[in-house]
C-alpha positions in Angstrom: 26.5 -42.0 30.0 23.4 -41.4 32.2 21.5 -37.7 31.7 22.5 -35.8 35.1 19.5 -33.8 33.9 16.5 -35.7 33.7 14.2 -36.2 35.9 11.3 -38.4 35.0 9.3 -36.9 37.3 9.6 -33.4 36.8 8.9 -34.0 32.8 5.4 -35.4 33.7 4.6 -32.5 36.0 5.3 -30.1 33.5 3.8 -32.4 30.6 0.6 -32.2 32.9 0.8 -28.6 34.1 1.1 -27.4 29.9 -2.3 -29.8 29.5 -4.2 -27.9 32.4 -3.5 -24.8 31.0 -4.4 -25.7 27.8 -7.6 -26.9 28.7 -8.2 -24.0 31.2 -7.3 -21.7 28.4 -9.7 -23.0 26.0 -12.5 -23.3 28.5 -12.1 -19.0 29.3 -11.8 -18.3 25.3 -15.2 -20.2 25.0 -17.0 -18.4 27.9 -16.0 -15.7 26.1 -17.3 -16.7 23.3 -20.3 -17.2 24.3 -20.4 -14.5 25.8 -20.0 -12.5 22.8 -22.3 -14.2 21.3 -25.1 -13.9 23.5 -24.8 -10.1 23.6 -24.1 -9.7 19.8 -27.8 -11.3 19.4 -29.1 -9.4 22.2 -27.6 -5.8 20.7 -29.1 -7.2 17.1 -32.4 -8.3 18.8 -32.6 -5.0 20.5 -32.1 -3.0 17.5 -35.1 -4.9 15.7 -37.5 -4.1 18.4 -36.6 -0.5 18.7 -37.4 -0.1 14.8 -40.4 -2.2 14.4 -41.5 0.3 17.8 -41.4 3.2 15.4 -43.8 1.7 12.8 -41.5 3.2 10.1 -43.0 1.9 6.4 -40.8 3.0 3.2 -42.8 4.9 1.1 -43.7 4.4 -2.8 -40.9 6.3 -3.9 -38.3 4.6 -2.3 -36.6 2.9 -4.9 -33.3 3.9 -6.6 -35.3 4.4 -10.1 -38.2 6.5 -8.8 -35.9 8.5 -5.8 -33.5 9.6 -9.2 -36.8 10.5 -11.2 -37.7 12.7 -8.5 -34.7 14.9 -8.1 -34.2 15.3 -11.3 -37.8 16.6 -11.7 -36.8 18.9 -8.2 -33.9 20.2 -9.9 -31.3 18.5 -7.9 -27.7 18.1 -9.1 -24.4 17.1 -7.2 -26.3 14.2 -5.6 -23.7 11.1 -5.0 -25.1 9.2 -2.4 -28.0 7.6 -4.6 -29.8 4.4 -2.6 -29.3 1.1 -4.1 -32.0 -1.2 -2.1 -35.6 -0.6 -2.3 -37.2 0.1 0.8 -41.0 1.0 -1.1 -43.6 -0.5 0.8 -41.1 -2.3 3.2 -41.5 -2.0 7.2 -38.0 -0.6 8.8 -37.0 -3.3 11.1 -33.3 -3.5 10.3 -30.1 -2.0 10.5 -29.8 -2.2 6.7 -33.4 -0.9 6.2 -32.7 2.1 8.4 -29.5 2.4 6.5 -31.2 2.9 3.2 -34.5 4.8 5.0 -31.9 7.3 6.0 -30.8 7.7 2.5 -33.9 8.1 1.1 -34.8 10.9 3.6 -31.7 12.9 3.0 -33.1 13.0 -0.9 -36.7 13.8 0.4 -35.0 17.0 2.8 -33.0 18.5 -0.3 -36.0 18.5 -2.4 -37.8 20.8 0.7 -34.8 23.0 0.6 -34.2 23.1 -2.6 -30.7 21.7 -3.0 -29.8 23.7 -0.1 -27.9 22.2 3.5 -28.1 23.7 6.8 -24.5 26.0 6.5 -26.0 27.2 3.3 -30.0 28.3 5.1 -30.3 31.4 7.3 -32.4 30.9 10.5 -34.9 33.4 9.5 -36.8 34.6 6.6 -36.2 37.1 5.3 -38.2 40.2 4.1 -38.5 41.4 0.6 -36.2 43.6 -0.1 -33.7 42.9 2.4 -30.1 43.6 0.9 -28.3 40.9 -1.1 -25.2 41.3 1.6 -28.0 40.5 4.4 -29.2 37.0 2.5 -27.4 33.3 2.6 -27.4 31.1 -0.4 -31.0 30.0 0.2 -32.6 33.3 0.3 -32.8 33.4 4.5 -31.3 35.6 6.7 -29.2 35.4 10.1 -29.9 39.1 10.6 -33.0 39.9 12.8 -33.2 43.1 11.7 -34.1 41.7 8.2 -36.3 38.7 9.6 -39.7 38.6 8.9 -41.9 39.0 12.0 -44.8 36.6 13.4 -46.3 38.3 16.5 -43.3 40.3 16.9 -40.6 37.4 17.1 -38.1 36.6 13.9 -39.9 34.0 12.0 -38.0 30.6 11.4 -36.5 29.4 8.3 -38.8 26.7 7.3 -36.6 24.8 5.2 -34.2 24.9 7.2 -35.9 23.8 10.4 -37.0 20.6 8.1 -33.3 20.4 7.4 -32.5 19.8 11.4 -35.4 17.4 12.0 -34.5 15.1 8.8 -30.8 15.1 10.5 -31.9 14.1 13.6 -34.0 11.2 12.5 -31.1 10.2 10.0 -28.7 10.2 13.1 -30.9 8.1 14.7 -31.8 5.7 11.5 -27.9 5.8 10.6 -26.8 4.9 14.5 -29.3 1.5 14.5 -27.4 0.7 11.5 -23.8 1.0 13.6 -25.5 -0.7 15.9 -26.3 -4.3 14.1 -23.4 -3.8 12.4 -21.3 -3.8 15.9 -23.6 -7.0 17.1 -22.9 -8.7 13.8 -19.5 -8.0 14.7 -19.3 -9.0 18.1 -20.7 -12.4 16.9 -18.4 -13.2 14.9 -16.0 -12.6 17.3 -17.7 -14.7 19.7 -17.6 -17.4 17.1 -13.6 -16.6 16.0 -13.3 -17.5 20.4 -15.0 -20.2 20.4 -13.0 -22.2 17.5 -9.7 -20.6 19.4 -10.7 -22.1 22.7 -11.6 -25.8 21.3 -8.6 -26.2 19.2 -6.5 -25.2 22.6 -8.0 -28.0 24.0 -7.9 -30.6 21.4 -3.8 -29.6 21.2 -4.0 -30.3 25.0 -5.5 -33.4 25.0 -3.8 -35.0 22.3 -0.1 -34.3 23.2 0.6 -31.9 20.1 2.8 -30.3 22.6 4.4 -33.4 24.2 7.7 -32.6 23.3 7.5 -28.5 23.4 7.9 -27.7 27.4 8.3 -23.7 26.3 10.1 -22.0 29.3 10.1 -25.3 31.2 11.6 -27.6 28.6 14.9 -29.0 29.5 17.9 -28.6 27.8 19.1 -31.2 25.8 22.1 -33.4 26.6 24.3 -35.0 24.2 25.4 -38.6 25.3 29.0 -39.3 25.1 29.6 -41.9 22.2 30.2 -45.6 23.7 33.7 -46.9 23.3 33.6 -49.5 20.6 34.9 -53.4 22.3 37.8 -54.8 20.6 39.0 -58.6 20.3 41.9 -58.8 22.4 45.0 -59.7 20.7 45.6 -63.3 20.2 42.0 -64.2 20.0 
């Protein structure tokens, strides 16, 4: 019994209409790809030169051995966030190495405080004898009226003023590490894209989805079972 349903015609439309898109689907995921590509080395490239700009050079003590030497000769306890690289000597022209730079400096700004972060340090210092209910942890104060006074202005807390400049530089050291990280990222992605993309095509091209129309595949239609021929009687 002849298929009512098929139509010859329509099947190679279709057949040729889930090839196009295949192809044309694989062509946009590697533009994309590229695309990511391209920026995540530009966004890592860009990182690179902003650091080497800064002429940043790890200093002798920046090595996990002589950084935990250090603080303990400072006095410094509760420290978790110990460095693992060595940056000593080493110009900061990475992510990574502004990663561990940061560290470093975070170790180098309790030693000027004294073990002390900026919620524990007053804004000013304070004068001797200044009531104990008048002084934060650090010895400052936030009182004026117990401030000591340089040409009649409250005079600064010095630690704590190196506490906000290490901070700021950290932000900045810590956000060209988020940076590279997010190019590396990207890059990868760009790569992940680009193998998605070429294996659309190569499924397109080579008829791995011959017989699977999706939405437009035809239903299937059973053919009704030939009657069998029989000798006729008398043969």
């Amino acid at each position: 019994m002849p298929d009512m349903f098929y139509d010859p015609k329509e099947e190679i439309v279709v057949k040729r209409i889930l090839e196009i898109g295949g192809v044309v689907a694989g062509i946009v995921l590697i533009a994309f790809g590229i695309a990511a590509i391209v920026l995540g080395v530009n966004g890592k490239n860009t990182v690179g030169q902003e650091l080497k700009l800064q002429q940043i050079t790890g200093t002798s003590d920046m090595t996990p051995a002589a950084i935990k030497a250090e603080a303990a000769k400072a006095g410094l306890k509760n420290i978790t966030d110990w460095p693992t690289v060595s940056v000593a000597g080493l110009p900061i022209n990475s992510g990574d190495r502004a990663r561990a730079f940061a560290t470093y400096m975070r170790i180098h700004a309790l030693e000027a405080t004294h073990g002390f972060v900026y919620a524990q340090m007053g804004m000013y210092a304070a004068k001797p004898g200044t009531p104990k209910s008048q002084l934060t942890p650090d010895g400052a104060t936030d009182n004026t009226q117990y401030a000591v006074l340089q040409n009649g202005q409250p005079e600064s807390n010095a630690a704590r003023n190196v506490w906000v400049t290490e901070t700021a530089l950290t932000t900045a050291l810590n956000s060209s590490y988020m940076a590279e990280q997010m190019a590396n990222f990207g890059i990868v992605v760009g790569v992940a894209l680009l193998l998605a993309g070429g294996g659309f095509i190569i499924l397109a091209l080579s008829g791995a989805l011959e017989n699977e129309y999706w939405f437009f595949k035809r239903p299937a239609v059973k053919k009704a079972a030939e009657p069998k021929s029989t000798a006729p009687l008398g043969a």
